[in-house]
N, C-alpha and C positions, 0 to 999 in steps of 0.2 A: 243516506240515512233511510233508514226502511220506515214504511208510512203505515202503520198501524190502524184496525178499524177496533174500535171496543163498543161492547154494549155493556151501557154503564150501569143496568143492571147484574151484570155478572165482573166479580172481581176478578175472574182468573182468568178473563182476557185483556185483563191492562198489563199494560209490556212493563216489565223489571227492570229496576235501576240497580246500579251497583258497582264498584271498584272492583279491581281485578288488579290486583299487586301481583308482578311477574319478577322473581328472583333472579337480579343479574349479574350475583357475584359469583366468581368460580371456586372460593370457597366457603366453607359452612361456617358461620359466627357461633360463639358460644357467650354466652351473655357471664360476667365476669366483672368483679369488681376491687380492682388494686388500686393506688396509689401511682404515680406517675409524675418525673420532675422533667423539663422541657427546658430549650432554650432556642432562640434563632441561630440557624449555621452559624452567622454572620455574627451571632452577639455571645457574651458571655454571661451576662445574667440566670441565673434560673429559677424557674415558676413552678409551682407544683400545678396537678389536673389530678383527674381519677378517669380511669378506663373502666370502660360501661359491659364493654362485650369485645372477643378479640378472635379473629381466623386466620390464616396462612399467610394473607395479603395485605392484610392492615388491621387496623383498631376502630372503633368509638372512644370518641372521650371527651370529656367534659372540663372545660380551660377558664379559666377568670379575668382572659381577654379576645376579644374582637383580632381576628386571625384574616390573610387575604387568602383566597383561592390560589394554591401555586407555593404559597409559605413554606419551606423547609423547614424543620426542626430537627432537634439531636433530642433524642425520647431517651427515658433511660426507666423503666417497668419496674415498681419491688415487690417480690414474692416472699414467701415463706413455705419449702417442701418441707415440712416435718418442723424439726427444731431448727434448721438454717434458714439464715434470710438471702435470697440470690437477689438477681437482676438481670434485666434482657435491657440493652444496649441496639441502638438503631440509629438509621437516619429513613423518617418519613415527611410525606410532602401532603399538605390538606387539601384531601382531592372534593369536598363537598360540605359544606357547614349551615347551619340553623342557627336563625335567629329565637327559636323556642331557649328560656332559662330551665335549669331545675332548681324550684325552690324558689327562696329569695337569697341564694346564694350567690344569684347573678354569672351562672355558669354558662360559655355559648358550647354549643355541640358542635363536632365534628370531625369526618372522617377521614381518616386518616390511612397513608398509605404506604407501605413498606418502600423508600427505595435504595435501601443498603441496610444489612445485619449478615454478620460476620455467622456462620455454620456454627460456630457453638451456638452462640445466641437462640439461633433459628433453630435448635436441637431440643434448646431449654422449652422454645414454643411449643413447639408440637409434645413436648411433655405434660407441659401444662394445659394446652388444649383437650389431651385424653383423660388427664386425670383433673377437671375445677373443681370436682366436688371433695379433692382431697386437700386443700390446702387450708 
């Protein structure tokens, strides 16, 4: 830790404090907000969420249960290009989650991450990743 001398009459030698957020994903999020129904590999029940923002690798989303680190899920995205309603089809696993809600809708975050979608699926993405502002 480096040892600072300041004269406290001059502010602009008191050392600066600050975050410095370093981007570790290798692909770019696009902030995005759909609809999203989930279930456990393992269960058949399904839950709706809403997807916050989405990139090559995985999602944010927003779920209305307490998920564990490692959870798999069957995602299943709905869109609408024009007048059709599609859907992107996956299996991801929650690679990190937040106890922060939004709202008082009692929704937990978290991220999620691609580990099986079928080539069309992943075609439909990258569709939509170029084109959010048109749907």
């Amino acid at each position: 830790m480096a040892n600072f001398k300041r004269d406290p009459e001059s502010p602009s030698h008191t050392p600066k404090k600050g975050v410095l957020a370093v981007e570790r994903r290798r692909h770019p999020r696009f902030s995005i907000e759909l609809p999203l129904d989930y279930c456990r590999v393992d269960e058949k029940d399904l839950y709706g969420g809403i997807v916050a923002n989405a990139g090559e690798g995985g999602i944010l989303v927003y779920l209305p249960e307490r998920m564990e680190i490692g959870a798999a899920l069957r995602i299943e995205i709905f869109y609408a290009m024009g007048f059709q309603l599609d859907t992107i089809k996956a299996i991801a696993k929650v690679v990190w989650s937040d106890l922060a809600t939004r709202g008082n809708l009692g929704e937990h975050r978290y991220g999620l991450e691609f580990q099986y979608i079928e080539e069309k699926d992943f075609q439909k993405l990258l569709t939509l990743l170029k084109e959010p502002g048109d749907l």
